[in-house]
C-alpha positions as CSV (number, residue, x, y, z in Angstrom):
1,X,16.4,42.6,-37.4
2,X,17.9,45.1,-39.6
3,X,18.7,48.2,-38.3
4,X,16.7,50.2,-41.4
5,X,13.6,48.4,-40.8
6,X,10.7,50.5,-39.1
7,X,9.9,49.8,-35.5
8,X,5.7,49.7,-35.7
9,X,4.1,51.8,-33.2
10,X,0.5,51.0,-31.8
11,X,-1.2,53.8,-29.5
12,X,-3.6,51.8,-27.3
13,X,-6.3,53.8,-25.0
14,X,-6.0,51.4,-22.4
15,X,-4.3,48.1,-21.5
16,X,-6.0,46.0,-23.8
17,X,-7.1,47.6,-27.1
18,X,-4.4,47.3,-29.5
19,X,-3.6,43.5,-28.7
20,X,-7.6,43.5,-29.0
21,X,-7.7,45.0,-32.3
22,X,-4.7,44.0,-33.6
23,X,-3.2,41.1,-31.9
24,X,-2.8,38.7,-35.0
25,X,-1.1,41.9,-37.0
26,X,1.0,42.2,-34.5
27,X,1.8,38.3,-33.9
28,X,2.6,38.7,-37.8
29,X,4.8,41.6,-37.6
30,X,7.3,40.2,-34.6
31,X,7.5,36.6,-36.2
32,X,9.0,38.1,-39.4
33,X,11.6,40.0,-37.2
34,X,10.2,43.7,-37.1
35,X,10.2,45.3,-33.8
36,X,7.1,46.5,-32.2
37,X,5.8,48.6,-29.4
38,X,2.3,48.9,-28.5
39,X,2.0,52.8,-25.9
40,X,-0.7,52.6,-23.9
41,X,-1.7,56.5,-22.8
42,X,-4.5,56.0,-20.7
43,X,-2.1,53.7,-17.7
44,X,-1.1,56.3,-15.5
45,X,-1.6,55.6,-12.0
46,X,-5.9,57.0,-10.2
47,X,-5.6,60.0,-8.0
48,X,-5.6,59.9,-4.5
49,X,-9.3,59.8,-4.2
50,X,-12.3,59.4,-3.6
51,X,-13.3,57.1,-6.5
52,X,-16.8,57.6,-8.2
53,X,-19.1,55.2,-7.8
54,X,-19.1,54.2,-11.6
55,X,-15.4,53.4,-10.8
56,X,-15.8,51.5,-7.9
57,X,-18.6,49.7,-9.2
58,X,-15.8,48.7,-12.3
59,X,-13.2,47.6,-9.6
60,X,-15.4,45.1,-8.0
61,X,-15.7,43.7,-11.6
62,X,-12.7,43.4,-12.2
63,X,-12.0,42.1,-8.4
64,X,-9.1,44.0,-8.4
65,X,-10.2,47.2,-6.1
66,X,-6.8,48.4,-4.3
67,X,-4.6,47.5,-7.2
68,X,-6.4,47.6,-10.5
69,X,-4.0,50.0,-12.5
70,X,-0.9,47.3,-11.3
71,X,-3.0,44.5,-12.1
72,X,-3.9,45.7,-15.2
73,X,-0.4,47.1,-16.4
74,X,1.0,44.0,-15.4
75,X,-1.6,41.9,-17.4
76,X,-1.0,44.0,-20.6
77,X,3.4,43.3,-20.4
78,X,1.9,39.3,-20.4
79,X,-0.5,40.0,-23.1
80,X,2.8,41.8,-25.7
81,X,5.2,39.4,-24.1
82,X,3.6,36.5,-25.8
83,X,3.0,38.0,-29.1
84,X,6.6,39.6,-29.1
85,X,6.0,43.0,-28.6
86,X,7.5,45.7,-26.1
87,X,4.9,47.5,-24.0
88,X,5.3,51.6,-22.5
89,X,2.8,52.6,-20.1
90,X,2.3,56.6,-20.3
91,X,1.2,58.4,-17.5
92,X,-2.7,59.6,-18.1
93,X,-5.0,58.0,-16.0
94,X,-7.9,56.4,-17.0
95,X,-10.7,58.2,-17.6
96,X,-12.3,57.2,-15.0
97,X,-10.4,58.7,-12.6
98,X,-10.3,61.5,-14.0
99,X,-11.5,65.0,-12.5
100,X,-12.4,69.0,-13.6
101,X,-9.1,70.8,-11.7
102,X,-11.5,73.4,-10.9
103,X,-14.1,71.7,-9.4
104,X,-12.9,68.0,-8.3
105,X,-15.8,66.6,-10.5
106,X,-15.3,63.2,-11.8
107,X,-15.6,63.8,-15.8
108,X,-16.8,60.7,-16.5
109,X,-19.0,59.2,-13.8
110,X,-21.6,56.5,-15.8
111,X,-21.5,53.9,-18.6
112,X,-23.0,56.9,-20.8
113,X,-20.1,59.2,-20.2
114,X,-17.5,57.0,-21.4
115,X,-19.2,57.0,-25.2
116,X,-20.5,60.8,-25.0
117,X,-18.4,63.9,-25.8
118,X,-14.6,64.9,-24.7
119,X,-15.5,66.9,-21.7
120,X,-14.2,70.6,-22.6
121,X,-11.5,70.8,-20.1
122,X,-10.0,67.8,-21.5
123,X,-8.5,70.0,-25.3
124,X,-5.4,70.8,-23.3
125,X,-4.8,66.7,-22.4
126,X,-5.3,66.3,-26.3
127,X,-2.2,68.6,-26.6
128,X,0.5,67.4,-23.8
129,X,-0.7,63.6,-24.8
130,X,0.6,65.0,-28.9
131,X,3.5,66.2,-27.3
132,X,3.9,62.6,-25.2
133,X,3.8,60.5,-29.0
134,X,6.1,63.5,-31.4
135,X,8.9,62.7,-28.2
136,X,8.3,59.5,-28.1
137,X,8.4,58.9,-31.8
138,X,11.6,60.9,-32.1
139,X,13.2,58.2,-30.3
140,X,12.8,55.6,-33.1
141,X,15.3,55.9,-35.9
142,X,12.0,54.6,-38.7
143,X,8.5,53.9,-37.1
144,X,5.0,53.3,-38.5
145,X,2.0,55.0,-36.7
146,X,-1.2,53.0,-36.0
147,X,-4.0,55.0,-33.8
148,X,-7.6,53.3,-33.2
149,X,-10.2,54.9,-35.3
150,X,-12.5,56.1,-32.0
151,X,-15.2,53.7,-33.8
152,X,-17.6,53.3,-30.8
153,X,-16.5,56.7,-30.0
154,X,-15.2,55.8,-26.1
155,X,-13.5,59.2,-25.1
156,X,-10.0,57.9,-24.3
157,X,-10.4,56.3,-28.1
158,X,-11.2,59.3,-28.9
159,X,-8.4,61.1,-27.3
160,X,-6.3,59.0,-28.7
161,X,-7.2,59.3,-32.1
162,X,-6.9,63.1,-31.9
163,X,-3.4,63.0,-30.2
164,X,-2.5,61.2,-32.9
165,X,-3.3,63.4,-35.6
166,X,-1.7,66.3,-33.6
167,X,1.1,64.7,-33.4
168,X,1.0,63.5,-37.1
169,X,2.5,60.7,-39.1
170,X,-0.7,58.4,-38.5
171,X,-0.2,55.6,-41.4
172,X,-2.9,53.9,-40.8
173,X,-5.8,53.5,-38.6
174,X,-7.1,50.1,-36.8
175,X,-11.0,49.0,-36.0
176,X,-11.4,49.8,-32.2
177,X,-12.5,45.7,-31.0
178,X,-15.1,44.9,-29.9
179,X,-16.7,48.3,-30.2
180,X,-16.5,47.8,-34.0
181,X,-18.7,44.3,-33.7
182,X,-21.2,45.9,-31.5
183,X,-21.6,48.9,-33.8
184,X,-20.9,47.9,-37.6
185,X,-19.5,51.2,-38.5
186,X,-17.3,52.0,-41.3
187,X,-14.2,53.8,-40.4
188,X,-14.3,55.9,-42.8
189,X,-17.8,57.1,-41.2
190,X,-16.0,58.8,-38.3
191,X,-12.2,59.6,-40.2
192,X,-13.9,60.9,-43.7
193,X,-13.4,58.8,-47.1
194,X,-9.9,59.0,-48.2
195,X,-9.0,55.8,-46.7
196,X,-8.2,52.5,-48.1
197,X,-9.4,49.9,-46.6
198,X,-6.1,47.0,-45.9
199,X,-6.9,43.2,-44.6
200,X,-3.9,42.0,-43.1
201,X,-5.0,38.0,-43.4
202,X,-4.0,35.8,-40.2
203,X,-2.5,32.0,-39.9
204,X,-3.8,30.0,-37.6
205,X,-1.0,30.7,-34.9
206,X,-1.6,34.2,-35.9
207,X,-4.9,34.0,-34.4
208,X,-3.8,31.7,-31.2
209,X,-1.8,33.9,-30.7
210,X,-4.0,36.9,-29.9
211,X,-6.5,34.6,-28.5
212,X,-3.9,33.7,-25.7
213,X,-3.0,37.6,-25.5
214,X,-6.2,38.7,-25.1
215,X,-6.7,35.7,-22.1
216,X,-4.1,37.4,-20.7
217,X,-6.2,40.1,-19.4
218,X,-8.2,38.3,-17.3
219,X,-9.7,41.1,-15.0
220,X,-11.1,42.0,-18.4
221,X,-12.8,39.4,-19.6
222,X,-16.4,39.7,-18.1
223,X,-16.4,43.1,-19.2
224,X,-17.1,41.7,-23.1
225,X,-17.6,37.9,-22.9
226,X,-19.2,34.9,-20.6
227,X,-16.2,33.4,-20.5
228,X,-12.9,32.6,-22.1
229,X,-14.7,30.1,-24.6
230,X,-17.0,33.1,-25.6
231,X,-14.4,35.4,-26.2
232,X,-12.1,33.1,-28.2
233,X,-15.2,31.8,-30.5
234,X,-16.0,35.8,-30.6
235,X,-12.5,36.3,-31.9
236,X,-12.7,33.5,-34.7
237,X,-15.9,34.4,-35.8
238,X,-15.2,38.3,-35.8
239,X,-11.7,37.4,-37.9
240,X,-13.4,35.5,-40.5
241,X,-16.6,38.0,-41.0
242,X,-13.8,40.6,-41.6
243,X,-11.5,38.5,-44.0
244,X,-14.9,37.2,-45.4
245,X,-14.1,33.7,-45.2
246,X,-10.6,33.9,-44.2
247,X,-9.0,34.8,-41.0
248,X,-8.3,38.9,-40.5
249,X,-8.0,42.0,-39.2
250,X,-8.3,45.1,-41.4
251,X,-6.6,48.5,-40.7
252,X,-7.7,51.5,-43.1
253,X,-4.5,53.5,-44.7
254,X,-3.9,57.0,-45.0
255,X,-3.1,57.9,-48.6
């Protein structure tokens, strides 16, 4: 790996969505010898307590109620370890966990919630998670930026999206999956229209690849799909819609 070649950075919400959205791209990337590092923002460790209902309710899915942050954490360094990639875990929790300082209210307490508005008191997270990414990419000699578009507009996609841009040197935007399936939209809906559209095409162990990744998070699973069949025939069919015919995912480029 040459030492002038530019390490690609992926801001994930959570501790899933970039190997969901990107997995094969990132499969791609390692196996021609470029270095990448997927940040997850949103994997900082719940408060003390008491829990909402809403995310109690999410730990029995997961059946991982005492220790769904390590489980989850731990699931995602499996997930990059098999496509190559190097994982960091930030320290914002979930939002889920979180709560209005002033009041102790959990922010985002229903299904709803979680694809609504940024509550208010969240602008100053928008800043110290900008400040998190410029020190973070200071540390890389080259890097390349990739934030998730917020398409399904989830708040910690969302967040994310608008950290980045703080921060700045976003070079291209991914397709939030599976929101994007559910949803349809256009990327350049939500991020305006000077964006071009960029299909990165996947091999085959491209896509095996992030099929096994994305089994990796097992607490996950039933969130989106049946079962692990479901999801990987979800993944090929989703792939080929996007390459129209051919295996891909597509990421839309800042000019």
């Amino acid at each position: 790996m040459s030492n002038a070649s530019p390490t690609h950075v992926y801001l994930s919400p959570h501790l899933d969505d970039a190997v969901f959205s990107c997995g094969g791209m990132i499969h791609r990337q390692t196996h021609a010898g470029e270095r990448v590092v997927v940040v997850t923002l949103c994997a900082g460790g719940p408060p003390a307590g008491p829990f909402s209902d809403f995310a109690q309710s999410l730990h029995a899915r997961w059946q991982t109620p005492l220790e769904a942050v390590a489980v989850r954490r731990a699931e995602d360094l499996a997930a990059l370890n098999l496509l190559g990639a190097e994982g960091i875990h930030l320290s914002t929790p979930d939002c889920i966990y979180r709560v209005e300082a002033s009041s102790g209210k959990h922010l985002y307490a229903s299904e709803a919630s979680l694809f609504g508005d940024v509550h208010l008191s969240e602008l100053n997270l928008i800043r110290r998670m900008a400040d998190e990414i410029a020190r973070l990419l200071r540390t890389f000699q080259r890097s390349l930026l990739y934030a998730p578009a917020g398409l399904g507009h989830h708040v910690d996609h969302q967040l994310t999206r608008q950290a980045a841009e703080v921060a700045g040197r976003v070079q291209a935007y991914y397709e939030d999956y599976p929101y994007v399936a559910f949803s349809g939209e256009d990327a350049r809906t939500t991020l305006g229209p000077k964006l071009a559209p960029e299909l990165v095409y996947l091999t085959p162990d491209n896509l095996t690849a992030k099929v096994q990744a994305i089994a990796a998070y097992a607490s996950q699973l039933s969130t989106f799909w049946e079962d692990e069949a479901a999801m990987e025939a979800a993944i090929h069919d989703f792939a080929t819609h996007v390459g129209e015919g051919r295996p891909a995912e597509r990421v839309w480029r800042t000019r």
